[in-house]
N, C-alpha and C positions, 0 to 999 in steps of 0.2 A: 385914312386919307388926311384925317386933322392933324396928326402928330408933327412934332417940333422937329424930328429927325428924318432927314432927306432918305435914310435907307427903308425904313418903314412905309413911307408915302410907296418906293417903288413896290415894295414887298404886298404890298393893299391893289396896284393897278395891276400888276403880276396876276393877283386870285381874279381880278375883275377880267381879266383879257382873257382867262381859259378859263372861267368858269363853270364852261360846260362842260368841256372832257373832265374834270376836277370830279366834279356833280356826276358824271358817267361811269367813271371809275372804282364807283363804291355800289352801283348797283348789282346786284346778285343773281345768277342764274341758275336752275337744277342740271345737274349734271349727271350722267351715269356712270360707274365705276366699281369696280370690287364686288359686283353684285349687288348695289344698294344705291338708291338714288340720294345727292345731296346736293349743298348750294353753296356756290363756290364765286369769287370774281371772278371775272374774266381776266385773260391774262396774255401777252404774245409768247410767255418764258415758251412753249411748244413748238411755235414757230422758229423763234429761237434757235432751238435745239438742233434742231431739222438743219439751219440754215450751217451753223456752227460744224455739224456731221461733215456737211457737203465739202467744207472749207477743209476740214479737217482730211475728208479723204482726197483732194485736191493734190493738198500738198504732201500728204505721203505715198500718191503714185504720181508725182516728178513729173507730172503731164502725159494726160490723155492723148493716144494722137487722132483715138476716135472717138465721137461722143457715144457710140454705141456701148461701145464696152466700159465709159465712165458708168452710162445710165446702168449698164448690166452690172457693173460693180456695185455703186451706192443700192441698187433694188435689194444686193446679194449681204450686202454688210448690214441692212437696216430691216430685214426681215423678219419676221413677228416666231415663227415656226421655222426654224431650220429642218432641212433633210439631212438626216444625214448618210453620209455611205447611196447616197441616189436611193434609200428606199423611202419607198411611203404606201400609203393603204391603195394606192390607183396601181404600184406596181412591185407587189411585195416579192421576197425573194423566197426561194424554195430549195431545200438543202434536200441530196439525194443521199442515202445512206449508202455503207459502202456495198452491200449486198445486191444492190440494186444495177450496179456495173455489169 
C-alpha cells in the first residue's frame, strides 16, 4: 500500500478486498477416489464440465422441441455404465440352441 507505483497500491487493495475467498481457496479437503482417500482443493472444474456437456449437447441437437427427450438424452450421453444391446443383469438374454426348435 506504501509503494510509489499506483499499480501496486491497486494490486495490495485487490488481495485486501477478496481476501477471504484468496485465504478459502487453498484450503484442503479429503476426497475419495481410485479407491483411496486424499486431499485435494476444491474446485468448480466438475461443475464446469457438466455445464460445458449440456452446452455442448444443446448445440449439436439444433434444438430440443421437448425438454423430455433433452433431459433423456444428456441422462443417455453422460452415463456412468452404459447398456448396451438393452442387456444388463435385471434382464439378461438367453440364446436357444438350434436343437431345441
Amino acid at each position: 500500500m506504501k509503494s510509489g507505483h499506483e499499480i501496486f497500491r491497486e494490486f495490495a487493495s485487490l488481495l485486501e478486498k477478496y481476501q477471504d475467498p484468496i485465504i478459502n481457496s487453498f484450503i484442503m479437503v479429503e476426497k475419495i477416489g481410485n479407491g483411496k482417500i486424499y486431499d485435494t482443493r476444491l474446485s468448480n472444474g466438475p461443475i464446469e464440465s457438466l455445464n460445458r456437456k449440456i452446452k455442448d449437447l444443446k448445440r449439436l441437437g439444433r434444438g430440443f422441441r421437448n425438454f423430455k427427450h433433452f433431459r433423456n438424452r444428456f441422462l443417455y450421453a453422460t452415463r456412468a455404465l452404459p447398456v448396451l444391446n438393452g442387456v444388463s443383469d435385471y434382464n439378461p438374454v438367453s440364446y436357444l440352441e438350434n436343437d431345441e426348435f
